[in-house]
C-alpha positions, -999 to +999 in steps of 0.1 A: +558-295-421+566-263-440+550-232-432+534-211-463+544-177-464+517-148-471+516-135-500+533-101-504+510-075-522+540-075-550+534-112-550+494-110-556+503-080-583+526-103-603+503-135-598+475-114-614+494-102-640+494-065-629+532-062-629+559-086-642+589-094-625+609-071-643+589-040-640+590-048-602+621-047-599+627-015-619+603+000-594+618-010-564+653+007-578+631+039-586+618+038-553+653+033-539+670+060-558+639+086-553+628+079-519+591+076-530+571+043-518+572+013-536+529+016-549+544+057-564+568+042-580+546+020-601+523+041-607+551+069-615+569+044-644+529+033-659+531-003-649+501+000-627+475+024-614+468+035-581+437+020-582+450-016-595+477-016-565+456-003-537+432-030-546+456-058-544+473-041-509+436-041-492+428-078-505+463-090-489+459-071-456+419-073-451+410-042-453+385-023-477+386-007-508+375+029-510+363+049-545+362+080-532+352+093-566+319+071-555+311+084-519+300+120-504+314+129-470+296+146-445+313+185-437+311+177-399+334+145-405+359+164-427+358+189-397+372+159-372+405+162-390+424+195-394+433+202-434+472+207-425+473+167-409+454+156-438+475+170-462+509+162-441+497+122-436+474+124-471+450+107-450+411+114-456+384+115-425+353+087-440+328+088-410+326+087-372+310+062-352+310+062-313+343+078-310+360+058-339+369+077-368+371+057-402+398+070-427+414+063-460+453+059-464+473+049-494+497+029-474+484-002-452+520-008-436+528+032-422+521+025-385+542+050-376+520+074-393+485+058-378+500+060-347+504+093-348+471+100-360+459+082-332+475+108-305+469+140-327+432+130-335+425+116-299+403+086-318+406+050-324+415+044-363+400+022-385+421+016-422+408+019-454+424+025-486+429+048-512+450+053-543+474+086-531+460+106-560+423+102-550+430+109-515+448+142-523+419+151-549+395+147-522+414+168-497+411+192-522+374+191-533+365+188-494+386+209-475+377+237-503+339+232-493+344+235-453+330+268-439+350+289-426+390+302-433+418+283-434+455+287-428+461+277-465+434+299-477+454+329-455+488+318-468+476+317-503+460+355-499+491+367-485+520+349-507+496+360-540+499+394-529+523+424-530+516+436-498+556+451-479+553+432-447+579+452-435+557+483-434+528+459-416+554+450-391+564+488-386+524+495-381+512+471-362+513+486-329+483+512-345+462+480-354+467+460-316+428+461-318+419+455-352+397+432-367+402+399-371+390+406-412+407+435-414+447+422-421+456+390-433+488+385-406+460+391-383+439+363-391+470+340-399+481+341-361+443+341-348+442+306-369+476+296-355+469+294-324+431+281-328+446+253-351+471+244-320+442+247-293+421+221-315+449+196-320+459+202-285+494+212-289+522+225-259+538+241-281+541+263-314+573+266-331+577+291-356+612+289-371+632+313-396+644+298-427+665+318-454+635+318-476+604+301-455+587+301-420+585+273-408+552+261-385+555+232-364+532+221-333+544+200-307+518+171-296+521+147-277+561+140-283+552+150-319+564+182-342+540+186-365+551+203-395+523+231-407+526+246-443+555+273-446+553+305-444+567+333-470+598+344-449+584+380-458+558+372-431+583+365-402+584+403-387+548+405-391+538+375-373+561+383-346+543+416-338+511+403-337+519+374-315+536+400-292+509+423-290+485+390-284+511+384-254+512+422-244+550+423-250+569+458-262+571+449-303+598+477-304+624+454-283+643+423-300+670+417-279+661+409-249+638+379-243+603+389-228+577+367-209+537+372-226+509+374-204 
């Protein structure tokens, strides 16, 4: 007796006349040549929208549909997720029940990416879906209305302005006890670290590009990439995180242990 194969979500798009055959096809090459996903690369050439594929993925995989156009989510559930993993895994915190945190995706097949959720956020997932644009719209609207700063509020202050980092670096020995409001470096570092405590990472990596910092956190086997940093910032982060450490800023040669 022959088995019946599932039906692929490109199956169900061209059975309900979403797609044809052809315009598949020249998806899948776009995707191929571009690196995007499959469902971008529909959307991208105009034969569907996100919304008609993301309906057709949840109906083959059993899992809801989310509008989030449609919905209002609580500030203390966006607060479960840090902004920089739901940018980096455009992923979208729903609601919280007994330790399980609902969330919206735009891909039902990256289990790479809700495993990693699953370490970072220390929660069990449950899947729903989202077209890609929405979710990043919503990250957007909600992570603009959580109190408090935000390393991409910092970032933004300090790449918008014309501030000679070099002359910070220089003075930063005269501000080892200033406040946290009073520089933006200052606050940048403080959120750093505060961002690594909450996500519970071993390690921060900040790396020197030729024109970028790069931010990474180390958890749980993972490096998580944070937003980059102007490379203008690299000297001044550097002071600040030795003075944090109680090292001598003045010495760059010779490696020095913090305390």
């Amino acid at each position: 007796m022959a088995v019946k194969r599932r039906l692929d979500y490109t199956d169900l798009l061209i059975k309900k006349g979403i797609v044809s055959p052809d315009q598949l096809e020249e998806a899948k090459q776009l995707a191929a040549q571009s690196g995007m996903k499959l469902p971008d690369a529909l959307v991208r050439l105009g034969y569907a929208t996100g919304e008609d594929v993301m309906k057709v993925m949840a109906e083959q995989h059993g899992l809801e549909y989310v509008d989030l156009s449609r919905i209002s989510i609580p500030p203390n559930v966006v607060e479960l997720v840090p902004e920089s993993v739901a940018r980096e895994n455009v992923v979208i915190p729903l609601a919280e029940d007994d330790g399980q945190l609902r969330v919206a995706v735009c891909d039902a097949d990256d289990f790479a990416t809700f495993d990693k959720l699953r370490f970072i956020l220390n929660r069990r997932i449950e899947i729903c879906l989202a077209p890609r644009e929405a979710i990043l719209e919503a990250i957007n609207r909600y992570y603009g209305q959580t109190s408090g700063e935000s390393q991409d509020s910092v970032l933004s202050e300090v790449t918008d302005t014309a501030i000679d980092f070099t002359q910070v670096e220089s003075d930063m020995g005269s501000i080892q006890d200033a406040d946290e409001n009073s520089a933006p470096v200052v606050r940048l570092v403080h959120l750093i670290i505060s961002e690594a405590v909450q996500l519970r990472a071993s390690d921060i990596h900040i790396e020197p590009f030729e024109d970028r910092v790069r931010i990474r956190y180390r958890i749980d086997g993972y490096l998580v990439e944070r937003d980059n940093a102007p490379r203008r910032l690299l000297g001044a982060i550097l002071s600040r995180i030795k003075i944090l450490a109680r090292m001598d800023i003045a010495e760059r040669r010779r490696p020095q242990d913090g305390r």
